[in-house]
C-alpha positions as CSV (number, residue, x, y, z in Angstrom):
1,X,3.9,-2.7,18.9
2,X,6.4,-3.5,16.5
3,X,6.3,-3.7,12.6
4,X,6.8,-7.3,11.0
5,X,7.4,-7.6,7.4
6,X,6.7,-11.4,6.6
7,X,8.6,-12.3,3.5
8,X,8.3,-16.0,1.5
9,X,8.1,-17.5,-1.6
10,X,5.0,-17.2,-3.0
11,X,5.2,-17.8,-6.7
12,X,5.7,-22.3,-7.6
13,X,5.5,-24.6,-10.1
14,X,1.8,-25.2,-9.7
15,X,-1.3,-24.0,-8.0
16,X,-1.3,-26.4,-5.3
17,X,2.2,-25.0,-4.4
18,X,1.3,-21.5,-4.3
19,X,-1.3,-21.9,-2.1
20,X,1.1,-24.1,0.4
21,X,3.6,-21.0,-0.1
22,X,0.2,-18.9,0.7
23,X,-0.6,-21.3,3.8
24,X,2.8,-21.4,5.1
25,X,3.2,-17.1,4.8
26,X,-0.2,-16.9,6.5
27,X,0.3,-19.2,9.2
28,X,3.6,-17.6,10.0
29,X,1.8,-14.2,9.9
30,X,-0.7,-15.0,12.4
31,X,1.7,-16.2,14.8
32,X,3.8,-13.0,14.6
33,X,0.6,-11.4,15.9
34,X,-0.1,-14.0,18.3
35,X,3.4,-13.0,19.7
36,X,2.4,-9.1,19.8
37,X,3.9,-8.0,16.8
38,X,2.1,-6.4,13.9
39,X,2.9,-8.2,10.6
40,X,2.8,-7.2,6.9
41,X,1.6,-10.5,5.0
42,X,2.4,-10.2,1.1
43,X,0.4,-13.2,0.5
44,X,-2.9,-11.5,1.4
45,X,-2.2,-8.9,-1.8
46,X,-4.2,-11.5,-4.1
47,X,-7.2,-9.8,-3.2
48,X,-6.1,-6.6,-4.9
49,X,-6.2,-9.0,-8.3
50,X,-10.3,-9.7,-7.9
51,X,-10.6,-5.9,-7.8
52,X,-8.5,-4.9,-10.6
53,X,-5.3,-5.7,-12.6
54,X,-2.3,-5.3,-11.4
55,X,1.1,-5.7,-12.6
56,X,4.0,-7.4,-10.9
57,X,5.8,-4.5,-10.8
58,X,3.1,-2.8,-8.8
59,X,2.7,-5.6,-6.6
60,X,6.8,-5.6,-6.2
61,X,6.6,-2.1,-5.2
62,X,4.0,-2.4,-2.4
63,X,5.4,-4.6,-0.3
64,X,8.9,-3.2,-0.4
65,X,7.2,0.1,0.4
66,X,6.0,-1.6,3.5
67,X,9.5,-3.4,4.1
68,X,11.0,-0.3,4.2
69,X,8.7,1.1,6.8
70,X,9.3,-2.4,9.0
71,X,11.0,-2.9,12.1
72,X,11.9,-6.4,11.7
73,X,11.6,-8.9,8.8
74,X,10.6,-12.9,9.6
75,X,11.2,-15.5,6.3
76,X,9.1,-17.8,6.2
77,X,11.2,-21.1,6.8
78,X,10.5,-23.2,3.8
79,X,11.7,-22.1,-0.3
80,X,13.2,-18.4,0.5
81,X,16.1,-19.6,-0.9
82,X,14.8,-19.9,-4.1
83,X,13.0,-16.7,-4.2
84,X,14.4,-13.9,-5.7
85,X,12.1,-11.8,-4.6
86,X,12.1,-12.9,-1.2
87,X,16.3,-13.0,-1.4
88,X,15.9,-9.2,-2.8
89,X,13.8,-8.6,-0.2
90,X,16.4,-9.6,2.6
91,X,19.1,-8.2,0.7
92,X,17.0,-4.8,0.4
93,X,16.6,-5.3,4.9
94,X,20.3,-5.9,5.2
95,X,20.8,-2.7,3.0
96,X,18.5,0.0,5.3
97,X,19.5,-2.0,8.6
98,X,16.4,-3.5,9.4
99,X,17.1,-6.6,11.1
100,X,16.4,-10.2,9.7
101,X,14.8,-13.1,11.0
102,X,14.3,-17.1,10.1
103,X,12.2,-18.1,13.4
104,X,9.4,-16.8,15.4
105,X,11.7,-17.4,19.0
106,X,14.6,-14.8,17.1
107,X,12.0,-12.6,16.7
108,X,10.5,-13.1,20.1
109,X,13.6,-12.9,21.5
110,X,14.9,-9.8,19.6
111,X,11.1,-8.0,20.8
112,X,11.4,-8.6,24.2
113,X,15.0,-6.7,24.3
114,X,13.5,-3.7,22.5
115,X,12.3,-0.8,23.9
């Protein structure tokens, strides 16, 4: 099963569009698995906030640790383009040669040609 790093904004002007940036990651996350892929969903790291603190840095770190280990990253369609984190986040893919995606039949498509 391959590895699935889902990036997206996440951060927005106001609550109501953080969770919509939170919706959209999650809904994209669930169809990677539905298409037999095993995704890494940043926007499920909130629950390491009702546990302890945590600092952005930390957070920032976590998920490009699990980037790195990815065999393919998906954006989430809507506002990647601007977020720097998600743009560092392709840029960082691009940089070890882990392959980019912006749609679920790309990635679908680039799966079913893998070994």
């Amino acid at each position: 099963m391959k590895c699935v790093y889902v990036a997206g904004a996440y951060n927005g002007p106001n609550v109501l569009a953080v969770l919509d940036n939170m919706r959209r990651g999650m809904h994209l996350a669930y169809g990677v698995l539905k298409a037999g892929c095993a995704p890494f969903c940043p926007w499920f790291d909130f629950h390491f906030s009702l546990i302890g603190p945590m600092t952005m840095g930390e957070y920032k770190d976590y998920s490009m640790a699990w980037l790195e280990k990815a065999d393919a990253v998906l954006v989430v369609e809507h506002g990647w383009e601007k977020s720097l984190g998600t743009r560092a986040e392709i840029a960082r893919a691009h940089e070890i040669g882990i392959p980019v995606f912006f749609s679920i039949g790309e990635l679908r498509q680039w799966d079913s040609t893998e070994p």
